[in-house]
N, C-alpha and C positions, 0 to 999 in steps of 0.2 A: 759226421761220425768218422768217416775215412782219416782226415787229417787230423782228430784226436787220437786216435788209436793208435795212429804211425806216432806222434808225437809219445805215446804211453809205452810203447811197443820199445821203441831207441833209447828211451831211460831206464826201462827196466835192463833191456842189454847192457847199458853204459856201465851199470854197476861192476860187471863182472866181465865185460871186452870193453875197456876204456878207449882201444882201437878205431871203437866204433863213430865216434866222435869226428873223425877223420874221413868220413864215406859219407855221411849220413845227407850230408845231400842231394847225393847221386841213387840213396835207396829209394828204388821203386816199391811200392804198395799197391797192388792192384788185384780185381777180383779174380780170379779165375776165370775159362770160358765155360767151364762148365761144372756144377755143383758139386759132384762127387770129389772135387780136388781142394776145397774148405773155401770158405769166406774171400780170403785175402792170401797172396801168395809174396813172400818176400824175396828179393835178390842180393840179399847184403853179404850171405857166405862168400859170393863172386866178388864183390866189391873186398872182403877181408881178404883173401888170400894172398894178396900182397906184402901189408902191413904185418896179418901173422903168422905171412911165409909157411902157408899150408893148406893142407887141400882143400879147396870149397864144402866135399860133401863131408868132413871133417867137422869144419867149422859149423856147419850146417846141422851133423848131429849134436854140436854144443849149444846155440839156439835154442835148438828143438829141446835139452831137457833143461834151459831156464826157462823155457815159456811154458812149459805143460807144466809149471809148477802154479801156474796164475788161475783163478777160480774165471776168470773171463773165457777161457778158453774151454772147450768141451776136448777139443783134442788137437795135437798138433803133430804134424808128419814131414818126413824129409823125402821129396820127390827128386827125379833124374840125377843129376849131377850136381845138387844144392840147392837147390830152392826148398823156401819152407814155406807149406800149408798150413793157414792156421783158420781150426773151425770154432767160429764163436759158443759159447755157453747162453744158455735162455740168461744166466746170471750177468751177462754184458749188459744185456736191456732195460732192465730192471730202473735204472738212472733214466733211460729213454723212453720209458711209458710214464712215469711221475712226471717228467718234461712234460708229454703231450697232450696227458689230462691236466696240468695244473695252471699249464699258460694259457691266457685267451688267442693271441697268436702263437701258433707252436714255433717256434723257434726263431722268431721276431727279434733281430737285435735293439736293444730297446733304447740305448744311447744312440743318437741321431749322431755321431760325432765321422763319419767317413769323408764326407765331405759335403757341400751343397749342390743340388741337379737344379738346372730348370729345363723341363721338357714343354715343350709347345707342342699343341697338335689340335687339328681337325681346323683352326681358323679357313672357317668358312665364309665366301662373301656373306655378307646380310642382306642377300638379294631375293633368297627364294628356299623353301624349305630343306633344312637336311637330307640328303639322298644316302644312298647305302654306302657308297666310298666314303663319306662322313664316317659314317656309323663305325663302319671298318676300321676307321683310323681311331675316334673315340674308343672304341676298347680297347683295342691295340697302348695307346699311349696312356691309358687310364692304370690298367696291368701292369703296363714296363713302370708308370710311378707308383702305383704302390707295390710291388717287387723292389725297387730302390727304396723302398720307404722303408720295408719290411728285413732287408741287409743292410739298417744302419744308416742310410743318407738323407738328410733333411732335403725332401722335395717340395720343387713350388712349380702348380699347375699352369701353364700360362697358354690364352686363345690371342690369338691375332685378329684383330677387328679390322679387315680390309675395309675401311669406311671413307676414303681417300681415291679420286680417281674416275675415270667415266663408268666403270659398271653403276657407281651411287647416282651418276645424273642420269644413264637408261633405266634404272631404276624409277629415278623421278619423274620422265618422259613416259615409261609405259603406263604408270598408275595414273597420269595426268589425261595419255590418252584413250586409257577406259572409264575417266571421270568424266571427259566430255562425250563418249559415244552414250551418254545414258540418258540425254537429252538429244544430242546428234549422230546417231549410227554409223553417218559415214565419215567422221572424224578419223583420218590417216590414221594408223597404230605406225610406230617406227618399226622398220624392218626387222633390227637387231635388236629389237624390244623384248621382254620377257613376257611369254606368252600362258603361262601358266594361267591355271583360274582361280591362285589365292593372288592373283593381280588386281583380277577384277573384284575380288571380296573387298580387297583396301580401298581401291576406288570406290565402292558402294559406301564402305561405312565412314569416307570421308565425305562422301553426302552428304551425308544423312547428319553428321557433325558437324563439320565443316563447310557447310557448302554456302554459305553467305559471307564468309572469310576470305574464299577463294577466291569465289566471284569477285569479290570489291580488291584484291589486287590489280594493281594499273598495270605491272609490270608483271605477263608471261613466265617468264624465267624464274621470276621470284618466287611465282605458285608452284613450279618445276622444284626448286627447290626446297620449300615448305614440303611437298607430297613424296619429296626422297628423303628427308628426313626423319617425317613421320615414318614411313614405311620401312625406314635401316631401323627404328625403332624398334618397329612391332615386329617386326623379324627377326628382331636379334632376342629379344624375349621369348618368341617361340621358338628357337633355337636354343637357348636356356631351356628351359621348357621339355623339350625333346630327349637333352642331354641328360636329363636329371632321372629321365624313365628308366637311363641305362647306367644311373646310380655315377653320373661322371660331372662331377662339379668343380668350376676352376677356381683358384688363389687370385689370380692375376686377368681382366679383362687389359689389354693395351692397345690403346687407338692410333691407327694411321694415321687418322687426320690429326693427331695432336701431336706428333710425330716433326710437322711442317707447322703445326701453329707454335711451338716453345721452342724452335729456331735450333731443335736437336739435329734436321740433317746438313745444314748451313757448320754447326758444332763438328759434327761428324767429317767437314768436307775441309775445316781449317786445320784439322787436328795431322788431316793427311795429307794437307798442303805444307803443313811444317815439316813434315818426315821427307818434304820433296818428292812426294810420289802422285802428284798431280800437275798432268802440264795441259796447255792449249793447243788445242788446233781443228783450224774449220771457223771457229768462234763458240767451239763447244771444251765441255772440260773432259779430262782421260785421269784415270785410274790406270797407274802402269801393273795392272794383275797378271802381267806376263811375265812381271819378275817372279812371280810366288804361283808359277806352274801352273796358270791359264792360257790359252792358245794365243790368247792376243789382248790388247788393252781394252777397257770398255770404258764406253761414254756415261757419267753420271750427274752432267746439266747441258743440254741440249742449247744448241747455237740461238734457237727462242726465248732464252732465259729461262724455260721449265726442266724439273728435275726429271730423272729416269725412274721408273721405279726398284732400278738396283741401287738408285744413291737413298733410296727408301730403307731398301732392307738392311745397307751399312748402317745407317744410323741406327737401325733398330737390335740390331747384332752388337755393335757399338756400345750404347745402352745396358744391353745385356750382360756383358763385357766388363761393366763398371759395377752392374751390381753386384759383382763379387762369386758368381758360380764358380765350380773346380774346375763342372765343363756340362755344355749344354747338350740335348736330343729333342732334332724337329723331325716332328711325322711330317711326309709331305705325299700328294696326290704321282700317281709312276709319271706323270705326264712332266716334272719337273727334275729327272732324271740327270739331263742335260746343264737345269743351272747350278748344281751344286758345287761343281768344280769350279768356277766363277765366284760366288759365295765364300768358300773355302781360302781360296787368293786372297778375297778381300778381307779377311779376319785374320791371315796373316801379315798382312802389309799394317790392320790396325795392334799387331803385339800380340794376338792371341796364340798360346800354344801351339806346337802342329795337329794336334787330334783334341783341341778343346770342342768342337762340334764338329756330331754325328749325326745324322739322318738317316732314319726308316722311311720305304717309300711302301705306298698303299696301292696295291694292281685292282682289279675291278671286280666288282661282283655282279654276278650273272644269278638271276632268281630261274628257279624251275619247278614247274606245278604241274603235276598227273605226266610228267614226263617230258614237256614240252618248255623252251626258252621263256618265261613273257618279256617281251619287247617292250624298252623303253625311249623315247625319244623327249631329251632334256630341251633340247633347242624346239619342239614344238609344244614344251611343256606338259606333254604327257609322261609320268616314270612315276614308279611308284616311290614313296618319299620313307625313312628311315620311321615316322610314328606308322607309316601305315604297315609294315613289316611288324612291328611291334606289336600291334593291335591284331596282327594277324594271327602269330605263333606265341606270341609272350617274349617277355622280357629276358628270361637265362634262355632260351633257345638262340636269339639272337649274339649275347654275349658269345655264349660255347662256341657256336658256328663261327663267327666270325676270327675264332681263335684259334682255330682248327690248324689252319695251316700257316707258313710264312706269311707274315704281310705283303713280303714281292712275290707272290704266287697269286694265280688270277683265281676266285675261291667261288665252285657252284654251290649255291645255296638250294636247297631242296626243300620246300615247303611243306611237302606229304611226311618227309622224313623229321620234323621239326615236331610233326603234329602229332604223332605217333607216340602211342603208351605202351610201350613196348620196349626190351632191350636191343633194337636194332638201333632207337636211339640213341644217341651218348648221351645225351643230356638227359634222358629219363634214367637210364641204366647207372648216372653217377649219383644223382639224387636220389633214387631207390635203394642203393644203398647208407645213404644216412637215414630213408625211413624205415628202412628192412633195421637197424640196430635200434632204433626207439621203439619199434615194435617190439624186438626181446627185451627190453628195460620196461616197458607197459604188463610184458607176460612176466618176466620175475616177479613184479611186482603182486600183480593180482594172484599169482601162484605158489611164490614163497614169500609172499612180503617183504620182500627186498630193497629198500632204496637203492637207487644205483650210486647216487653222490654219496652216501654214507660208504660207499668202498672205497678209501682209502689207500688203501696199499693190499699188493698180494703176490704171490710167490711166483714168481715169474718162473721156477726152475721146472713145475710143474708143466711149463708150455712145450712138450715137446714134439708136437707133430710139427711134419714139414711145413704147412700151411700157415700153421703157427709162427714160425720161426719167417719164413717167407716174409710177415707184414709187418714183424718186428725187425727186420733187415730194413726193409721201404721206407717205416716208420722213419727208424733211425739216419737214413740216408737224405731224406727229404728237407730239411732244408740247408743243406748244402746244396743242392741239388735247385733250389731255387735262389740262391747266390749267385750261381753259374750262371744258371740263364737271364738273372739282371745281368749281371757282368757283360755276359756275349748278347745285350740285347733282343732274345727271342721268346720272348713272351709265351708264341703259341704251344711252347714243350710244357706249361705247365695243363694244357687237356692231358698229353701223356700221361703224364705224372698221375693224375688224379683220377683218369679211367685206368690207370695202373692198379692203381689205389685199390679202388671199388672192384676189379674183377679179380681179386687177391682175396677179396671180402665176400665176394657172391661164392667162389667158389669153397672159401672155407665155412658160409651159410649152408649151402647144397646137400655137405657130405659130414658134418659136425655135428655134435648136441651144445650147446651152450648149456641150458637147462636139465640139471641131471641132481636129484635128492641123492644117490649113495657116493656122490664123494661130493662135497661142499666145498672145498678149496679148490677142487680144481674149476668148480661153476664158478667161483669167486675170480677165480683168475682169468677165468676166458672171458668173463661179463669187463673183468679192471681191461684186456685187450680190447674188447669193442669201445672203451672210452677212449683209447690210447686213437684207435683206426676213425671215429666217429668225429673228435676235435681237429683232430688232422684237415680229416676230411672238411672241415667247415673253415678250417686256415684257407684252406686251397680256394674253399668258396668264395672268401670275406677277398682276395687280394684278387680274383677275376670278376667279384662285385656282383652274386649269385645266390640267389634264396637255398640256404639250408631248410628242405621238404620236412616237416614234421610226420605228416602220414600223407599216402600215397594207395 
């Protein structure tokens, strides 16, 4: 809204201070701090007074009587020393409510044409079930792509299949050695094994399938291998699986391990031995990433002949690189903080822009029930896992929470507060209000026979209480307002936004009538508001991937 109005605001002046043409840059448009001073306050008298060599508040009372000549305006005023007030008309909105009942996404640009993103996130090993920093990162990066989706840029989802590597062989060692403790209990388990007990389920049901296939392997390592494969399988499906609860489905699965079988990091490693930025020493190879503002070179094929796994993530960035993005965003775990500067060097040294990749990093979540931490310990495979949170509270209690705050903020999760049908929730309090406006749409109906879709159009002029005017402001403001925050990557402002929404909507439920037989146009108008505040409302749902409550 803002940047149209300014854009509407400088052509209607242009007509009659052509001057203005000349500043229009430099005119700031911004709200007031506070209501009684109008909508939006201009500075462009200060910026003329140059040009036409005369006083601001001059200039300022000329403004003011071309713009109160405009039916958008309700009224317009000349403050301190030149600035001008300008308070909108219900008749501005009027184009802004048709918008937000008539789009399925309100304000969704619908030409994919800005450019192309690939975000990667949550690649999780496929060693053992999703946990909550998972989870955390899956909405997080689910949001930030469709928030890009939804201002115009064609996004592609992409998960990293760590499938490459020794976590896949202790994988295949621990499920190997809870297959033989089921006939031999005191079969060693590896130290740094995974101890979980969906280890020991795989191990059972490869029993129970498997177990005469195993057995007749001659070769140890081979059945190791066989049982880590199986098991990155069935983990990588239950981790599909899991994802899907929280309505986050990827474009793109990409494998590590095929990463080194199609001779991409070998690709990767000639590409920047041509640029001369790979030399020897030791009998190992160097990446000089101290030229492109890392602390020092790193090694990316080790004096044994095996790669590193940063000559891994070259090539995979590499890759990326060629399919053609504007510019990429990887969620990562806080704990890799450290290599991104690294990382960065090296997509420099292979051509890529200075800020073609950005990274959101994911801080930890801490659960708490009836007040108290629950403790989780990963490494002894006790913690509770992202389906069983889900199973716990439901599915948008998870999303919301998880949204709540910064991604780099460590976020307490409160269970009691998740569970609760009440407005101390956010997540009941925002979906209570999409049930709280289909409950007035159910009572027109039964009361005046009213369709609500048969309202079409209605007099917006008629909306003049503050409260009124208040959600036709938000309305209006709302998706610029989620352009910004894809832009500046922060996904979690759009809960602001939407428990904005909703406590604009409770309070004008509390203290209003919608439903009133002696004047029918104004019911008609406040019921076409509730459609205008109720699609909104279900934009904000559809893009954080959240059930619109029918009754409640």
């Amino acid at each position: 809204m803002k940047s149209d109005l300014q854009e509407k605001v400088i052509s209607i002046l242009e007509k009659e201070i052509p001057e203005i043409s000349q500043v229009k840059d430099k005119i700031k448009f911004e709200p007031p701090k506070e209501d009684k001073f109008g909508d939006f306050s201009l500075n462009a008298a200060f910026l003329l007074a140059k040009p036409l060599k005369d006083k601001p508040i001059n200039i300022a009372d000329k403004i003011k009587q071309i713009l109160e000549k405009e039916s958008i305006f309700e009224k317009v005023e000349v403050a301190g020393a030149g600035f001008v007030n300008l308070f909108l008309s219900p008749k501005f909105f009027e184009p802004v409510l048709k918008k937000a009942i008539t789009e399925e996404m309100y304000g969704e640009i619908k030409d994919k044409n800005k450019g192309k993103v690939n975000i990667e996130f949550v690649s999780a090993n496929p060693t053992g079930p999703l946990h909550l920093g998972h989870g955390r990162g899956a909405v997080v990066g689910n949001t930030l792509a469709n928030l890009y989706s939804y201002s115009g840029y064609k996004v592609e989802k992409e998960f990293y299949i760590n499938d490459a590597g020794n976590q896949i062989r202790m994988l295949g060692l621990s499920v190997y050695a809870r297959f033989r403790q089921i006939d031999e209990s005191d079969y060693p388990f590896p130290e740094e094994g995974y101890k979980g007990e969906y280890i020991k389920e795989i191990a059972q049901e490869l029993y129970v399938k498997e177990r005469d296939k195993i057995l007749s392997m001659l070769d140890e390592d081979e059945a190791i291998e066989f049982m880590a494969e199986y098991a990155k399988n069935l983990l990588l499906e239950k981790i599909k699986e899991d994802l899907k609860l929280l309505n986050v489905e990827f474009d793109i699965w990409f494998s590590e391990k095929e990463l080194y079988q199609t001779g991409k990091v070998q690709e990767a490693i000639e590409y920047l031995q041509g640029k001369g930025l790979i030399y020897e020493k030791d009998g190992a190879l160097w990446l000089k990433t101290s030229q492109f503002g890392d602390d020092k070179d790193r090694v990316i094929k080790k004096s044994d002949g095996t790669y590193t796994y940063f000559a891994g993530d070259i090539a995979y960035h590499y890759d990326k690189l060629k399919r053609g993005y504007d510019f990429a965003v990887n969620i990562w775990g806080a704990d890799h903080h450290g290599y991104f500067p690294r990382l960065k060097a090296a997509l420099l040294a292979l051509g890529a822009p200075e800020n073609w990749l950005d990274v959101l990093f994911i801080q930890l979540v801490k659960l708490f029930k009836d007040g108290q931490e629950m403790k989780m310990s990963k490494r002894e495979g006790k913690f509770i896992t992202l389906r069983d949170l889900i199973e716990m509270v439901g599915k948008d209690p998870v999303i919301y929470f998880f949204l709540t705050k910064d991604s780099n903020t460590h976020l307490n999760f409160d269970i009691d507060l998740a569970l609760k049908q009440s407005s101390d929730n956010p997540v009941f309090y925002v979906q209570y209000a999409y049930a709280r406006i289909n409950s007035v749409f159910r009572e027109a109906k039964e009361r005046f026979d009213i369709d609500i879709n048969s309202i079409n159009e209605a007099d917006p002029t008629l909306l003049k209480e503050k409260p009124e005017k208040d959600l036709m402001k938000l309305i209006a403001i709302i998706p610029e307002e989620l352009y910004k925050i894809a832009e500046k990557k922060q996904p979690h402002k759009i809960t602001q936004i939407t428990y904005d929404l909703a406590s604009k909507f409770h309070y004008y439920y509390n203290n209003y009538k919608f439903l009133q037989k002696d004047d029918e146009n104004l019911m008609r108008a406040r019921l076409y508001l509730l459609r205008a505040v109720q699609n909104t409302l279900k934009t904000l749902f559809n893009i954080m991937g959240i059930t619109p409550v029918e009754r409640m």
